[in-house]
PDB file with SEQRES, HELIX, SHEET and CRYST1 records, atoms N, CA, C and O in Angstrom:
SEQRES   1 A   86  UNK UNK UNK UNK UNK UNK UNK UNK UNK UNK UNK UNK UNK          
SEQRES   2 A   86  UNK UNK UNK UNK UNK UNK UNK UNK UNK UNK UNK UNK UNK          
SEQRES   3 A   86  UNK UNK UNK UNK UNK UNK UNK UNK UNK UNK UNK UNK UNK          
SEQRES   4 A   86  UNK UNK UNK UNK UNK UNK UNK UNK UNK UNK UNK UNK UNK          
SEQRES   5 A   86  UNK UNK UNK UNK UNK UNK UNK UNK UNK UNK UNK UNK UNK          
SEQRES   6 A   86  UNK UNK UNK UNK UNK UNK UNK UNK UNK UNK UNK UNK UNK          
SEQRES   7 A   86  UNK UNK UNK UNK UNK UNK UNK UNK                              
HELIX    1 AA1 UNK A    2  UNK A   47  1                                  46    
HELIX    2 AA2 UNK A   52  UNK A   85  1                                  34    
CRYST1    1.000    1.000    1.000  90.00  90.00  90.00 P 1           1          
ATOM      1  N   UNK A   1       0.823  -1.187   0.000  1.00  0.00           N  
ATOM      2  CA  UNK A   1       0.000   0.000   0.000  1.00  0.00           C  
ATOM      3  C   UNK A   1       0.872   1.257   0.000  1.00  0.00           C  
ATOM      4  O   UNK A   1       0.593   2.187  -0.756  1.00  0.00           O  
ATOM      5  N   UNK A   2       1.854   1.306   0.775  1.00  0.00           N  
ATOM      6  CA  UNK A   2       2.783   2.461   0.839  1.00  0.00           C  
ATOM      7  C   UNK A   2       3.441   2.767  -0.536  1.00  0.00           C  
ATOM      8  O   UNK A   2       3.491   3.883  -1.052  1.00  0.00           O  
ATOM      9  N   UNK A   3       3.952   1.583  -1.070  1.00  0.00           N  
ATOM     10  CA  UNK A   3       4.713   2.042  -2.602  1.00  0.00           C  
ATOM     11  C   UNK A   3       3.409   2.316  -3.453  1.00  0.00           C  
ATOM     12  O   UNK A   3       3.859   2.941  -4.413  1.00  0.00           O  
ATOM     13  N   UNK A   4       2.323   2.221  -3.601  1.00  0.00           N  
ATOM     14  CA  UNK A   4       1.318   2.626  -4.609  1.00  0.00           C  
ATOM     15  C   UNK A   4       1.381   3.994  -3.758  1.00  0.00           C  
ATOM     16  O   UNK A   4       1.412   4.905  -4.586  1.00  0.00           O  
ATOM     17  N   UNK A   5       1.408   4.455  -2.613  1.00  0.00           N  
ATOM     18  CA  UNK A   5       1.542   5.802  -2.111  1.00  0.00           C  
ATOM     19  C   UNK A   5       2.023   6.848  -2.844  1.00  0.00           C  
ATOM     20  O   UNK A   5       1.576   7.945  -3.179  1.00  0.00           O  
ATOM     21  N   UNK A   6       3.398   6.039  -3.076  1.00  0.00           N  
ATOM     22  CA  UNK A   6       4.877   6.897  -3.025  1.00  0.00           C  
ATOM     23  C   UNK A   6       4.635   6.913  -4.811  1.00  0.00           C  
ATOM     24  O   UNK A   6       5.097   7.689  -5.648  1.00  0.00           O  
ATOM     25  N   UNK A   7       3.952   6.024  -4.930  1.00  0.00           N  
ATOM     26  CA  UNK A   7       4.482   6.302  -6.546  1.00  0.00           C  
ATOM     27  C   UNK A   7       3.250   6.992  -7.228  1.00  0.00           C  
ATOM     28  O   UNK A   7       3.405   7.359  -8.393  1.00  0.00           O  
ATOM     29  N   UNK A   8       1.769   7.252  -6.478  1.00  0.00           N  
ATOM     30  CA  UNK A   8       0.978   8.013  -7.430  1.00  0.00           C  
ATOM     31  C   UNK A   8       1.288   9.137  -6.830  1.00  0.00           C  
ATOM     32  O   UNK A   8       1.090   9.959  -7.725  1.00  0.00           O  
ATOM     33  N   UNK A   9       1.826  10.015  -5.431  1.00  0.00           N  
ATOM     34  CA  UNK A   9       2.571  10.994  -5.080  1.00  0.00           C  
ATOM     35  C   UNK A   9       3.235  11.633  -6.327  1.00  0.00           C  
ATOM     36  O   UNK A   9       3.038  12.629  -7.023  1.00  0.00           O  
ATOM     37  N   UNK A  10       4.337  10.342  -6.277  1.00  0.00           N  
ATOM     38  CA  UNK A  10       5.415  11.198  -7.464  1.00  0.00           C  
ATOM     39  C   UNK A  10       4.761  11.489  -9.165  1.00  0.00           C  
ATOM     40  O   UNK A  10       5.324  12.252  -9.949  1.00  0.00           O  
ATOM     41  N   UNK A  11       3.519  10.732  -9.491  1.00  0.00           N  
ATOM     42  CA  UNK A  11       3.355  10.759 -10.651  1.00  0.00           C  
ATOM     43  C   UNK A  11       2.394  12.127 -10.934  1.00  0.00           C  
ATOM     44  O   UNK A  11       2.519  12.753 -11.986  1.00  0.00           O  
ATOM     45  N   UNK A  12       1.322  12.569  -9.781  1.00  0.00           N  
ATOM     46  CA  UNK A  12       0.783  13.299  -9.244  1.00  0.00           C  
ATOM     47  C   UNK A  12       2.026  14.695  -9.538  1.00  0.00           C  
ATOM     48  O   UNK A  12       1.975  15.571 -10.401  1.00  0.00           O  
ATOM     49  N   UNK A  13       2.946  14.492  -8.595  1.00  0.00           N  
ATOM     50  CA  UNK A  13       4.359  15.763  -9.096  1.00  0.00           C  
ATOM     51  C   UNK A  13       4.600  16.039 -10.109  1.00  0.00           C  
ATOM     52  O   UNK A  13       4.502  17.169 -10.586  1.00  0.00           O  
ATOM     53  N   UNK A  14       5.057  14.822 -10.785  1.00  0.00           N  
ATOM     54  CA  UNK A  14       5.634  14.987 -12.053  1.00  0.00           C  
ATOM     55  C   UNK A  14       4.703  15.780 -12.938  1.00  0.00           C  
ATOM     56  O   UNK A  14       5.171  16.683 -13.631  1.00  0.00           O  
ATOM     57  N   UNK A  15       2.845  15.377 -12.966  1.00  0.00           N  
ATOM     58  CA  UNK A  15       2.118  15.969 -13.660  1.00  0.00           C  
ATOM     59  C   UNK A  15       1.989  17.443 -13.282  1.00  0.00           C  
ATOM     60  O   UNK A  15       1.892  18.309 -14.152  1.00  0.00           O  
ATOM     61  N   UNK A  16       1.988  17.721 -11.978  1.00  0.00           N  
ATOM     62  CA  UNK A  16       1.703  19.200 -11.715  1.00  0.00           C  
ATOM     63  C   UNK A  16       3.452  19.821 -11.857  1.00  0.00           C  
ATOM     64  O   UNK A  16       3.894  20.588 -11.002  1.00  0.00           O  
ATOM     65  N   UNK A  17       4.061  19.485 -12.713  1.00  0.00           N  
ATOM     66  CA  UNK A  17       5.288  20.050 -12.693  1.00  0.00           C  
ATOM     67  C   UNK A  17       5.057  20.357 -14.586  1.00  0.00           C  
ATOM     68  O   UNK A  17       5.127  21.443 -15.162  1.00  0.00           O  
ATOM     69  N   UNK A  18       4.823  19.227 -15.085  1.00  0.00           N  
ATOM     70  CA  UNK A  18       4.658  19.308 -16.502  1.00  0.00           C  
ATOM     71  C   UNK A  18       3.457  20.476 -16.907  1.00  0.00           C  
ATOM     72  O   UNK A  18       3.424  21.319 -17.803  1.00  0.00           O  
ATOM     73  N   UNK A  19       2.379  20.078 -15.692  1.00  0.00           N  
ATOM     74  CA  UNK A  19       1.156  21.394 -16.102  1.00  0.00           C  
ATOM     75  C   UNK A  19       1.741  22.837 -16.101  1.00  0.00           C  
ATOM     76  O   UNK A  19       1.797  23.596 -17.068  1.00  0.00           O  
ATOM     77  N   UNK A  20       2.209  23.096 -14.697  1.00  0.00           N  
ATOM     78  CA  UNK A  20       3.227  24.347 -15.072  1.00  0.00           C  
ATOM     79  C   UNK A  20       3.843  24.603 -15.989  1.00  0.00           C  
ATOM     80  O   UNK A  20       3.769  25.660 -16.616  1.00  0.00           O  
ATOM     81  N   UNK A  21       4.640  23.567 -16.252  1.00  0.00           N  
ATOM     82  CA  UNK A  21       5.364  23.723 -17.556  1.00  0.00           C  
ATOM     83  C   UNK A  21       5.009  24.738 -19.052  1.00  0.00           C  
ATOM     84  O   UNK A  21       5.480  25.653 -19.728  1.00  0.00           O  
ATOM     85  N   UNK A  22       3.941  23.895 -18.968  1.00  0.00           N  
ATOM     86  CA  UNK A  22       3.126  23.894 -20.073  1.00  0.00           C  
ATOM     87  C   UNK A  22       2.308  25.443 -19.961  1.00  0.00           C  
ATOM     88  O   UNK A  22       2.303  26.075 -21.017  1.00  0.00           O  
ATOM     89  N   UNK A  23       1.592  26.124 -18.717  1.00  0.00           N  
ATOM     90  CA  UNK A  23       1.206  26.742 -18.735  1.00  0.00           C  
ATOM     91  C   UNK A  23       2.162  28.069 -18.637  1.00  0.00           C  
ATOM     92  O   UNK A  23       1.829  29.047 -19.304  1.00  0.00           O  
ATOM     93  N   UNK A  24       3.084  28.119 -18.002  1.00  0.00           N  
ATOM     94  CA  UNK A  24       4.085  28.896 -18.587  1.00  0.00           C  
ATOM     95  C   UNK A  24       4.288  29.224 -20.198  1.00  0.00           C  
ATOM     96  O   UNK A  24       4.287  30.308 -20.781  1.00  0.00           O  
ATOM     97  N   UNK A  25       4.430  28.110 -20.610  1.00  0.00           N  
ATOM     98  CA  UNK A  25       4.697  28.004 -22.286  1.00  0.00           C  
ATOM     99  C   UNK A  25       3.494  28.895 -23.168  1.00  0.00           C  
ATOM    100  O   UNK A  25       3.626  29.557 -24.198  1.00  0.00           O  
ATOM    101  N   UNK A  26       2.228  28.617 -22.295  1.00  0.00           N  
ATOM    102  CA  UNK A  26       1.135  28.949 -23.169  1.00  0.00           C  
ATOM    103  C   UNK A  26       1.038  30.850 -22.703  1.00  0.00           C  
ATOM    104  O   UNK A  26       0.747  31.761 -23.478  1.00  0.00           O  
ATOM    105  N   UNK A  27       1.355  30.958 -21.354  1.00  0.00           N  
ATOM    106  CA  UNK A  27       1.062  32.838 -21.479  1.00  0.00           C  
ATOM    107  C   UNK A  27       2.549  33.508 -22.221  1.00  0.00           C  
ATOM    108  O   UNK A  27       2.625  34.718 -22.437  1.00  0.00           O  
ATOM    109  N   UNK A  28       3.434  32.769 -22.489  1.00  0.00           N  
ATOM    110  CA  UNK A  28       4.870  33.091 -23.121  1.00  0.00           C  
ATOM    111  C   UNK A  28       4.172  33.200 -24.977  1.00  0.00           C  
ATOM    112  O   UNK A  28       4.196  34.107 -25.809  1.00  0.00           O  
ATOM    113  N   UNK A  29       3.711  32.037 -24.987  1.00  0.00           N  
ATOM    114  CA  UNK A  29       2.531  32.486 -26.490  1.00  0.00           C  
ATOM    115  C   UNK A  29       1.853  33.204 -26.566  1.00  0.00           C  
ATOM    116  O   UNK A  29       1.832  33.924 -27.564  1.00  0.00           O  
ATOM    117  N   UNK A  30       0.915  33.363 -25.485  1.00  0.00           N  
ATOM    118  CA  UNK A  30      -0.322  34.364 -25.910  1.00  0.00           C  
ATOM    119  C   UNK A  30       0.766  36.196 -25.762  1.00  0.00           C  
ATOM    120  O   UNK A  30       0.483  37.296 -26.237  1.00  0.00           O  
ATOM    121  N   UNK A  31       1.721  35.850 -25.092  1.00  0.00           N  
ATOM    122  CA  UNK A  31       2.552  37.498 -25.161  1.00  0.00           C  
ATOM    123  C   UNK A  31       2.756  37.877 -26.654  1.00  0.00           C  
ATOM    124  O   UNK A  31       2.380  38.914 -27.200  1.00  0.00           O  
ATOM    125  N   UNK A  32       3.587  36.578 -27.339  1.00  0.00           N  
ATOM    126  CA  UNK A  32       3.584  36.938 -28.210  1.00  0.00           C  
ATOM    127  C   UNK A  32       2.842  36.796 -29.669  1.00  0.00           C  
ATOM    128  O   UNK A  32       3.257  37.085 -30.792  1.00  0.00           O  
ATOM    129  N   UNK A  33       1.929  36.394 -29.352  1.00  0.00           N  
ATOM    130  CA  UNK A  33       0.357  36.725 -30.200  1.00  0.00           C  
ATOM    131  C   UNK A  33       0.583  37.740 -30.085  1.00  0.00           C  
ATOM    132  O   UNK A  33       1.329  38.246 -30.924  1.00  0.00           O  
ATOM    133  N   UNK A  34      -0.024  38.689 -28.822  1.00  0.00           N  
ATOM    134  CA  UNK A  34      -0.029  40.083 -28.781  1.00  0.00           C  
ATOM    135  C   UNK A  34       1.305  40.861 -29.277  1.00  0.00           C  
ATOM    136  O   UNK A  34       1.160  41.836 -30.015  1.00  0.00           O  
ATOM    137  N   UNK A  35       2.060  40.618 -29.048  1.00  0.00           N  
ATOM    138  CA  UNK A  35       3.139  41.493 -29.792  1.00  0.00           C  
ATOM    139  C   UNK A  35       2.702  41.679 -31.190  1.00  0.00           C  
ATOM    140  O   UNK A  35       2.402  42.720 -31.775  1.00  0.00           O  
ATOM    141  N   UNK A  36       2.734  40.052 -31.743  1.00  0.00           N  
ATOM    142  CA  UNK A  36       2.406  40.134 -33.661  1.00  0.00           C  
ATOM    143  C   UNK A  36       1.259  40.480 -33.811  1.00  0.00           C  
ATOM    144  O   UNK A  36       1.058  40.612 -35.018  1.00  0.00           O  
ATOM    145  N   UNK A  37       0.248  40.736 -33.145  1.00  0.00           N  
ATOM    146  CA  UNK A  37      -1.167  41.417 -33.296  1.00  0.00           C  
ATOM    147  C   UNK A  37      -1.179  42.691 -33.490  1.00  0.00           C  
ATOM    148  O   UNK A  37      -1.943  43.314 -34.227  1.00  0.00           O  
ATOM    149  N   UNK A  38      -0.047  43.234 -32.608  1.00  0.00           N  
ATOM    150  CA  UNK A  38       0.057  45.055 -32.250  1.00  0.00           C  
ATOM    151  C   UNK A  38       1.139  45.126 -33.741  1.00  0.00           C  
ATOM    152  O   UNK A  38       0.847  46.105 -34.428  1.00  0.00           O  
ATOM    153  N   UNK A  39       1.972  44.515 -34.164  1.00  0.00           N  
ATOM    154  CA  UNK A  39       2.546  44.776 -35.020  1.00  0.00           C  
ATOM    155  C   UNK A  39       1.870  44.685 -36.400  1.00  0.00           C  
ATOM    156  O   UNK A  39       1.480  45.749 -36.880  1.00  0.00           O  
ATOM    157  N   UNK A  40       1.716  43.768 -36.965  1.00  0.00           N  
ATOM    158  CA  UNK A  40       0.404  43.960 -38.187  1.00  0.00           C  
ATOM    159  C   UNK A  40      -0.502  44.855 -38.087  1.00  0.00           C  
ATOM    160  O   UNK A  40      -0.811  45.504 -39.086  1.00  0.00           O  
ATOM    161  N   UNK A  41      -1.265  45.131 -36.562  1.00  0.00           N  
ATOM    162  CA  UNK A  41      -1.920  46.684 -36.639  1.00  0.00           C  
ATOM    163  C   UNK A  41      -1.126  47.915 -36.995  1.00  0.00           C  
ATOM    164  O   UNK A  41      -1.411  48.805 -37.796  1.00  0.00           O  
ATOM    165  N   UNK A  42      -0.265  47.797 -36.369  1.00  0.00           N  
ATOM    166  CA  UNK A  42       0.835  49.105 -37.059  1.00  0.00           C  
ATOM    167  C   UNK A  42       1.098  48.802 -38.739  1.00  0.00           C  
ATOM    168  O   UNK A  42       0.814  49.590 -39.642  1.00  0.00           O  
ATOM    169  N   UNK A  43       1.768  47.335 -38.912  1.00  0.00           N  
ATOM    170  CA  UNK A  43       2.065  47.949 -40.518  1.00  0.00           C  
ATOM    171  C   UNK A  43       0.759  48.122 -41.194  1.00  0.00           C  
ATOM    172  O   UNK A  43       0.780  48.808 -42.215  1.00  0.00           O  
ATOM    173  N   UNK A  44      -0.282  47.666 -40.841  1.00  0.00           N  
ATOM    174  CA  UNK A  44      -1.242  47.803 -41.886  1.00  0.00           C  
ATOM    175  C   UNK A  44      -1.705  49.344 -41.364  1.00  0.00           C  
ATOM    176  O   UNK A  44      -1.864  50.007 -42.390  1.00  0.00           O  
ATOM    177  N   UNK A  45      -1.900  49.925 -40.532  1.00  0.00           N  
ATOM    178  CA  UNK A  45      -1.851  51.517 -40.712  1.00  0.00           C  
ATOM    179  C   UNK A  45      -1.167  52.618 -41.284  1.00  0.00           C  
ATOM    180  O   UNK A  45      -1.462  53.754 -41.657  1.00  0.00           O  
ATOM    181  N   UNK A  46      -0.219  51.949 -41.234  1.00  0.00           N  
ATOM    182  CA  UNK A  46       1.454  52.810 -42.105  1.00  0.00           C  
ATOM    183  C   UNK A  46       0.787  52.587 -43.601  1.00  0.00           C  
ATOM    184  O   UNK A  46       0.446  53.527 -44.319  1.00  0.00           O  
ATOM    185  N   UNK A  47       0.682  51.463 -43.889  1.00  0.00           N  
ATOM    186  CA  UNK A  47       0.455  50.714 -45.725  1.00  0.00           C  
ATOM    187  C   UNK A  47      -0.818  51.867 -45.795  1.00  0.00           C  
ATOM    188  O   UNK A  47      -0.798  52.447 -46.881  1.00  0.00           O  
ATOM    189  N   UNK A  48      -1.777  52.271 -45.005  1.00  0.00           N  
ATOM    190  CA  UNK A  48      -3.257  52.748 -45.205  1.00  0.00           C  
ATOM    191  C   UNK A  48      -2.841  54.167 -44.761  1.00  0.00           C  
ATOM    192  O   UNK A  48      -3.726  54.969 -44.462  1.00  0.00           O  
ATOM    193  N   UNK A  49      -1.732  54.465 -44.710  1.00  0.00           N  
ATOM    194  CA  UNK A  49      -1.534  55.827 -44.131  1.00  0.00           C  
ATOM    195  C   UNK A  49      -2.117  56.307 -43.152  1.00  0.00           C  
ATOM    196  O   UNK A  49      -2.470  57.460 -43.396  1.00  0.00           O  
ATOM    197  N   UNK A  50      -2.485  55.848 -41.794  1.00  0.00           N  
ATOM    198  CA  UNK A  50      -3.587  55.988 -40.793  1.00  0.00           C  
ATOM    199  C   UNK A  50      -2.287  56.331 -39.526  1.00  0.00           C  
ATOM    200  O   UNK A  50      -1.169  55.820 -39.464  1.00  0.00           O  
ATOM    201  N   UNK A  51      -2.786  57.164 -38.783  1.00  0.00           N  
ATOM    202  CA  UNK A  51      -1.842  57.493 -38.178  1.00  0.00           C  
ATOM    203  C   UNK A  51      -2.572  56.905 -36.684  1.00  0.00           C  
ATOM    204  O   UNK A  51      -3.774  56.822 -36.433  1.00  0.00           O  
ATOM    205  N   UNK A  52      -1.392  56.537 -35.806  1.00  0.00           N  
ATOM    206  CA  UNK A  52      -1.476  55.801 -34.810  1.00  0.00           C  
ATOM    207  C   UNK A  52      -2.887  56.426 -33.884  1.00  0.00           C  
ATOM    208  O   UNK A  52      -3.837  55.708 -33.570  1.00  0.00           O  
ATOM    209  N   UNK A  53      -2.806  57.508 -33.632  1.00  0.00           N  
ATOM    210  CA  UNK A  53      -3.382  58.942 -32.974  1.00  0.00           C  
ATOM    211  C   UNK A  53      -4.968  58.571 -33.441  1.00  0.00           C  
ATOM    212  O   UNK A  53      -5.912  58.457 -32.659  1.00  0.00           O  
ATOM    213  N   UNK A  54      -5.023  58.416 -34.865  1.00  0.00           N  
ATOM    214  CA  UNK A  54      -6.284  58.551 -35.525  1.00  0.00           C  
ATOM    215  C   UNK A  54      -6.769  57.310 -35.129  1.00  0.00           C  
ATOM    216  O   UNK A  54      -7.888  57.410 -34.625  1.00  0.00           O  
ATOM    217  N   UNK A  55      -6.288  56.059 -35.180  1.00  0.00           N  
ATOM    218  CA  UNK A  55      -6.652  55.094 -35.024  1.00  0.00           C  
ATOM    219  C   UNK A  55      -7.514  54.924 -33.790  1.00  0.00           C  
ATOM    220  O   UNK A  55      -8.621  54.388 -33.829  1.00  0.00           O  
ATOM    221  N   UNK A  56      -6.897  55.455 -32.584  1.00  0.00           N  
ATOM    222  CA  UNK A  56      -7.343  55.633 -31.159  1.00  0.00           C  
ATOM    223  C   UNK A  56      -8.438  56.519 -30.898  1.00  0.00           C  
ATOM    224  O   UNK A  56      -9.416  56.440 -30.155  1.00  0.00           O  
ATOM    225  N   UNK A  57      -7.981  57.465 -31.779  1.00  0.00           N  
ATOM    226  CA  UNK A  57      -9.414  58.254 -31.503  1.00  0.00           C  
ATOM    227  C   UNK A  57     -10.705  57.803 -32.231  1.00  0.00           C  
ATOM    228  O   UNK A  57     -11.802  58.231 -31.874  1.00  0.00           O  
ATOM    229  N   UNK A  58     -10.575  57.028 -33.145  1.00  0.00           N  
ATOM    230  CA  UNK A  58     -11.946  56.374 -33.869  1.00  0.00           C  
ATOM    231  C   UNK A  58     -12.081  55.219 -32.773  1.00  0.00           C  
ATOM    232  O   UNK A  58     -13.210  55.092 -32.299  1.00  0.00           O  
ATOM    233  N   UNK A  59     -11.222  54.477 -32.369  1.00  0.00           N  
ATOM    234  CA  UNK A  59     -11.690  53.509 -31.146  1.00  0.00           C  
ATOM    235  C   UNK A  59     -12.157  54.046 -30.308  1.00  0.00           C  
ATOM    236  O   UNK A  59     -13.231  53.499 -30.054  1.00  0.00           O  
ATOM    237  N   UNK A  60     -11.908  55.128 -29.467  1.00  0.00           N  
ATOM    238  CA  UNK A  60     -12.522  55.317 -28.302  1.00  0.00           C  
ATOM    239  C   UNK A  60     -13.757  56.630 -28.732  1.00  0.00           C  
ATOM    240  O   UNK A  60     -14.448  57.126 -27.842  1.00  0.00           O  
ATOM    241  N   UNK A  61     -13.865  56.997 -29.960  1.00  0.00           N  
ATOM    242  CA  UNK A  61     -15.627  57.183 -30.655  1.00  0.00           C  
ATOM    243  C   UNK A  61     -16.545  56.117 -30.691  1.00  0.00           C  
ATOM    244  O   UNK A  61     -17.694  56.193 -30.255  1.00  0.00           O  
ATOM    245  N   UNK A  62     -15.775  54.603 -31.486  1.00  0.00           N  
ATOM    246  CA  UNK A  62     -16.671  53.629 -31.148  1.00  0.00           C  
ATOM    247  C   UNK A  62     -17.194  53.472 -29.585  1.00  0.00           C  
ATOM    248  O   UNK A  62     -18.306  53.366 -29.069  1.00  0.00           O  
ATOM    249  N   UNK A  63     -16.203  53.501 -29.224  1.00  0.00           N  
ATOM    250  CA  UNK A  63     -16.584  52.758 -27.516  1.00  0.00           C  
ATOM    251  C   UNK A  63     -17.923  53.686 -27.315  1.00  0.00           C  
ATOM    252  O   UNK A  63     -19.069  53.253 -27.195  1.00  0.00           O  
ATOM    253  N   UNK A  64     -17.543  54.973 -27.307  1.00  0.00           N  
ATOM    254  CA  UNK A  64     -18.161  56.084 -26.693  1.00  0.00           C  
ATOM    255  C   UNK A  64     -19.628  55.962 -27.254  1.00  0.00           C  
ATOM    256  O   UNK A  64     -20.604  56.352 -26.613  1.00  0.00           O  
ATOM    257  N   UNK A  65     -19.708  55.354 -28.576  1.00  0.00           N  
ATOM    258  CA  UNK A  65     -20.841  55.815 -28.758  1.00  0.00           C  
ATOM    259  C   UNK A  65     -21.470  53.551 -28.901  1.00  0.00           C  
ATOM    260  O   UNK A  65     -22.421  53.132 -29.561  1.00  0.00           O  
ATOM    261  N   UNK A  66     -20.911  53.062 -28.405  1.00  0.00           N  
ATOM    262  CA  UNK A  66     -21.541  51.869 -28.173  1.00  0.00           C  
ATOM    263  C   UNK A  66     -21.924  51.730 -27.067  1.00  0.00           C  
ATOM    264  O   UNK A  66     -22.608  50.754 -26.757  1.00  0.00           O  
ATOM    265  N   UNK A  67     -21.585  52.654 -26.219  1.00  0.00           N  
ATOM    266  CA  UNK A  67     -21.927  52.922 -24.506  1.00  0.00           C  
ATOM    267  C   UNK A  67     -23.039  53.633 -24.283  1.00  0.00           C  
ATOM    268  O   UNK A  67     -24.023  53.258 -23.646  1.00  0.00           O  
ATOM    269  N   UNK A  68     -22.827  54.961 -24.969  1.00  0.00           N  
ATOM    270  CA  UNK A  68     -24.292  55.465 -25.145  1.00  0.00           C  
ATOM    271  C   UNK A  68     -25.207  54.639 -25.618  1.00  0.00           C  
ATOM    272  O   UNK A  68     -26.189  54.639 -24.876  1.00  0.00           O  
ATOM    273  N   UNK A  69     -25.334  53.833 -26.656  1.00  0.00           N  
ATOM    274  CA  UNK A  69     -26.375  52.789 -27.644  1.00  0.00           C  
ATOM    275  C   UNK A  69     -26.855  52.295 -26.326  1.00  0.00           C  
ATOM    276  O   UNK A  69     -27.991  52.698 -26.078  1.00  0.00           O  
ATOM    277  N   UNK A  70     -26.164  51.309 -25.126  1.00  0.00           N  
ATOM    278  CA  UNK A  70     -26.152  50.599 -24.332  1.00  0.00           C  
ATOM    279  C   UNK A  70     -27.144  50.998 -23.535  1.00  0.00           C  
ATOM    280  O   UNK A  70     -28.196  50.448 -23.208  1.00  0.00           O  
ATOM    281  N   UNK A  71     -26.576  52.234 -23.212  1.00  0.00           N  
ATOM    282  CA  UNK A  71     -27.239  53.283 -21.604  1.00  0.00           C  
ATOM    283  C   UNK A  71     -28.857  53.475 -22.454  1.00  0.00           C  
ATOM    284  O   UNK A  71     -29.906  53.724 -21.860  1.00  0.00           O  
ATOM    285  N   UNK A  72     -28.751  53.330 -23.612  1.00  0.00           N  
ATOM    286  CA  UNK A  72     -30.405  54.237 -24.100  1.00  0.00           C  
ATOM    287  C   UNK A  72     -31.162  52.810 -24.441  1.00  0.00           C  
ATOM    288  O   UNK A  72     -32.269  52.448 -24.044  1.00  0.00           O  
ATOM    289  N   UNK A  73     -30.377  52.215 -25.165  1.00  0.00           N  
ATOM    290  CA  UNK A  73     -31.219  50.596 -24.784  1.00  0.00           C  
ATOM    291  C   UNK A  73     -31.854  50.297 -23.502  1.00  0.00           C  
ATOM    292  O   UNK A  73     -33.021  49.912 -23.559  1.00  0.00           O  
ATOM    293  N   UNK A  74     -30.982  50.466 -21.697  1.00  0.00           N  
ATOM    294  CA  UNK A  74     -31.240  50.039 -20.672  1.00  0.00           C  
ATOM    295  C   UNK A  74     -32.399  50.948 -20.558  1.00  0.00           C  
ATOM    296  O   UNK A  74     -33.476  50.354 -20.547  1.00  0.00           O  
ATOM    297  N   UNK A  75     -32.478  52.653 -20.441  1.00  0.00           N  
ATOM    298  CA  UNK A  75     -32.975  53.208 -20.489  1.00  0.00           C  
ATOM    299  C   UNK A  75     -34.775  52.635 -20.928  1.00  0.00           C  
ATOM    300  O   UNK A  75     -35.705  52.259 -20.215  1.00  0.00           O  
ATOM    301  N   UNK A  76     -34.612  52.833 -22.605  1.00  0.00           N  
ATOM    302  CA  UNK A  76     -35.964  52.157 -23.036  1.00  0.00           C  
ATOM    303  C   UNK A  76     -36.134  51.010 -22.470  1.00  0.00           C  
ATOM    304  O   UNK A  76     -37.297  50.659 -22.670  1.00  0.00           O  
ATOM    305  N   UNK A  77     -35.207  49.769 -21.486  1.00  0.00           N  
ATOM    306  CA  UNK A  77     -36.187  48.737 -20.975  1.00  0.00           C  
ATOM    307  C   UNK A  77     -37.143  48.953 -20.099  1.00  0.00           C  
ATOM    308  O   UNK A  77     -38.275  48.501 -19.925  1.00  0.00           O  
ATOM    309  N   UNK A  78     -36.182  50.065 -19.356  1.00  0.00           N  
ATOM    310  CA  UNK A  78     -36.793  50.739 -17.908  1.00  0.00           C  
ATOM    311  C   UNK A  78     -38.133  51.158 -18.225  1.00  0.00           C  
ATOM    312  O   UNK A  78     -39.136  50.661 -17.713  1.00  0.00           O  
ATOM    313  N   UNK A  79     -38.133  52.328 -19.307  1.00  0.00           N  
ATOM    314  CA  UNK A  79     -39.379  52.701 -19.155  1.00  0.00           C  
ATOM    315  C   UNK A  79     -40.607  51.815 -19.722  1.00  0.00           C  
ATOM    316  O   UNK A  79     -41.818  51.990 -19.584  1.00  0.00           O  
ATOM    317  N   UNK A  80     -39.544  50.307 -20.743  1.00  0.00           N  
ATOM    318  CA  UNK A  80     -41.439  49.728 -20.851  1.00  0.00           C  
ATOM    319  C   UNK A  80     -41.748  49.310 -19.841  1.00  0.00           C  
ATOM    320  O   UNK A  80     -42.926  49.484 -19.528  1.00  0.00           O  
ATOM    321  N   UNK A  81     -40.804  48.541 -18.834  1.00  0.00           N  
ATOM    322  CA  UNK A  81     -40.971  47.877 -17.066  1.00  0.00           C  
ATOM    323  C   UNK A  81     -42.035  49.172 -16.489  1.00  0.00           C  
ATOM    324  O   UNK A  81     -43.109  48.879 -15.962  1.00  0.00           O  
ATOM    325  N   UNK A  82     -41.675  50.365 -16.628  1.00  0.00           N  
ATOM    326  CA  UNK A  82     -42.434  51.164 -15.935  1.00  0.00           C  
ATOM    327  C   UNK A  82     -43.675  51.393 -16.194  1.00  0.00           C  
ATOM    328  O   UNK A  82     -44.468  51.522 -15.261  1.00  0.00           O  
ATOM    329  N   UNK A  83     -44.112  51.493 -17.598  1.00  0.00           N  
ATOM    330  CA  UNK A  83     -45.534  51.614 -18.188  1.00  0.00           C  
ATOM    331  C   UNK A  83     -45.819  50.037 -17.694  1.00  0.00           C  
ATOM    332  O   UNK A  83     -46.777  49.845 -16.945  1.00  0.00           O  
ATOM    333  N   UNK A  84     -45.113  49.084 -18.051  1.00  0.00           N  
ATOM    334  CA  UNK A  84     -46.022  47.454 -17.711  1.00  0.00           C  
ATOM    335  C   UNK A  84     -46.687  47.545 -16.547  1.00  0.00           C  
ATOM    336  O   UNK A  84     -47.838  47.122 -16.436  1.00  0.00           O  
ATOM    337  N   UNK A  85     -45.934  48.183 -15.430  1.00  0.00           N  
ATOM    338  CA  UNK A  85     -45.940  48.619 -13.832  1.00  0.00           C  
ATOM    339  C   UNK A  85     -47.779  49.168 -14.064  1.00  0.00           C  
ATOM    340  O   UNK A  85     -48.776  48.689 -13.525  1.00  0.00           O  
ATOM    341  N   UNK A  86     -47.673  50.380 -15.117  1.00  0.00           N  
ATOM    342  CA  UNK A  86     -49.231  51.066 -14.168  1.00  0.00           C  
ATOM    343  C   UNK A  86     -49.984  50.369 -14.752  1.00  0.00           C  
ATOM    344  O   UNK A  86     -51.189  50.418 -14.505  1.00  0.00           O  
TER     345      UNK A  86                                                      
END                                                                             
């Protein structure tokens, strides 16, 4: 009974040593996804003549105005909840 102990112990280790392993390996990838993600966004702005600046400011117009969409959507649920109400 003791050596089936000792030896699913160690096999138990060995696996949570390899999982680390491995999961190390995988956020060391996803870094550099993101690196080559941010880089193809740049050359393909340079190729389109889009300047870094411009780019950001049309993103955070989208945001801005997908937030508003959001708030006036919640808005109109509220008030049919409120007419259902009287």
């Amino acid at each position: 009974m003791r050596k089936e102990l000792t030896q699913v112990r160690k096999k138990k280790e060995k696996l949570l040593l390899r999982l680390k392993a491995t999961q190390d390996e995988l956020y060391r990838l996803s870094l550099r996804e993101e690196e080559l993600e941010n880089q193809e966004i740049v050359a393909i702005c340079r190729q389109n003549h889009i300047t870094l600046e411009a780019l950001a400011e049309k993103i955070r117009q989208e945001k801005t105005a997908r937030r508003l969409e959001k708030k006036e959507l919640q808005e109109d649920e509220t008030d049919e909840q409120s007419k259902e109400l009287e």
